[in-house]
N, C-alpha and C positions, 0 to 999 in steps of 0.2 A: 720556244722561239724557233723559226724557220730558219736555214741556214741560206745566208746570201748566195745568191742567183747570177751567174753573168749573162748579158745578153748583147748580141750587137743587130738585132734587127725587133720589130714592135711585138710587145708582147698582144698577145689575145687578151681577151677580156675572163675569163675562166683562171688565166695564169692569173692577173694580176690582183684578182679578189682571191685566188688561192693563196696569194704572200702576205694580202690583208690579214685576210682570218686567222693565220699563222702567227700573226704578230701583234698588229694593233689593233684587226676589225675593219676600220676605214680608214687606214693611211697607210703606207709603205714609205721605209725613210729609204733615200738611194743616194747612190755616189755616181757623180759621170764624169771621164774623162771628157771635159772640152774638145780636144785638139784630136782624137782617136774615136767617137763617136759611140764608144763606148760605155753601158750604165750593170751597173752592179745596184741590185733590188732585194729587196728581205733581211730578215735577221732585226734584232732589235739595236745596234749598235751602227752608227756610220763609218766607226776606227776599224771593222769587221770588212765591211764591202769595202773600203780603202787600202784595209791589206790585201786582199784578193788583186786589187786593179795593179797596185804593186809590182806585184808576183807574176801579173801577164803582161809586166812591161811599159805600164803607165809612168808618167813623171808626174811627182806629187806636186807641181806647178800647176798640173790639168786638172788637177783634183778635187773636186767640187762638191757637199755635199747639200743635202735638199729634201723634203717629206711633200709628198703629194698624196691630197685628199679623196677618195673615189669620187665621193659621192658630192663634192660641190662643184658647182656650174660655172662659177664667176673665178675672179682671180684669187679669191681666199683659199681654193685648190691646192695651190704652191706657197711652200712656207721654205725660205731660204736660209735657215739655219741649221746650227752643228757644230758641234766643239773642234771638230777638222775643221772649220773656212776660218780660226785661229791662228793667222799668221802672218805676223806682222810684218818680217821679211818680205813679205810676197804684197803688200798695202793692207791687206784684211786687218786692222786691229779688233773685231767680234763676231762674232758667234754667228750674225749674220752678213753674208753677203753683202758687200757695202758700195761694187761696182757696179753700173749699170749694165754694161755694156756684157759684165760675166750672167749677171741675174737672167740677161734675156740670153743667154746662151744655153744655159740652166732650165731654161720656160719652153724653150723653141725645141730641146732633145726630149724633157719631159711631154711634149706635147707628143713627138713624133713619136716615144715608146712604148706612151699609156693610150694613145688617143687614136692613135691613126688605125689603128684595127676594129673601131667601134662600131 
């Protein structure tokens, strides 16, 4: 397994199949801070890139995690689960993402990280 990556501006396309092949082949799981614009990429664990964002300062409020797929087109790409969006404190009672409003916030930095350098 590849060790998680911080990024705050869009990876190349070369990076982000190099954290693939690293890991899963065709998905990378990532963590983003929301609020900070911030995403933490690779590794096989989401509690991994979440300690990292931690440690540079994130608030685990912003703390999101998420698996996007290379290689599909459609919205099946982004899968909005992880044992971090576990928190019922925060509304989350599962695994998955259960806000909309966070989902598309989730959708709109994965787009900007993975996509915008294509």
């Amino acid at each position: 397994m590849s060790k998680p990556e911080l990024f705050t501006k869009p990876l190349d396309r070369a990076t982000l199949e190099r954290l693939a092949h690293e890991s899963f082949d065709d998905m990378v799981k990532f963590v983003i801070d929301i609020d900070r614009n911030v995403i933490c990429v690779g590794g096989g664990l989401h509690a991994d890139e979440e300690s990292i964002l931690l440690e540079e300062g994130s608030d685990q409020v912003n703390l999101w995690g998420a698996n996007y797929y290379l290689f599909d087109r459609d919205e099946s790409r982004f899968e909005y689960t992880s044992m971090i969006n576990v928190r019922p404190s925060d509304g989350n009672t599962a695994q998955e993402v259960q806000t909309e409003s966070i989902r598309n916030k989730i959708r709109t930095a994965a787009v900007f990280f993975f996509e915008s350098n294509q």
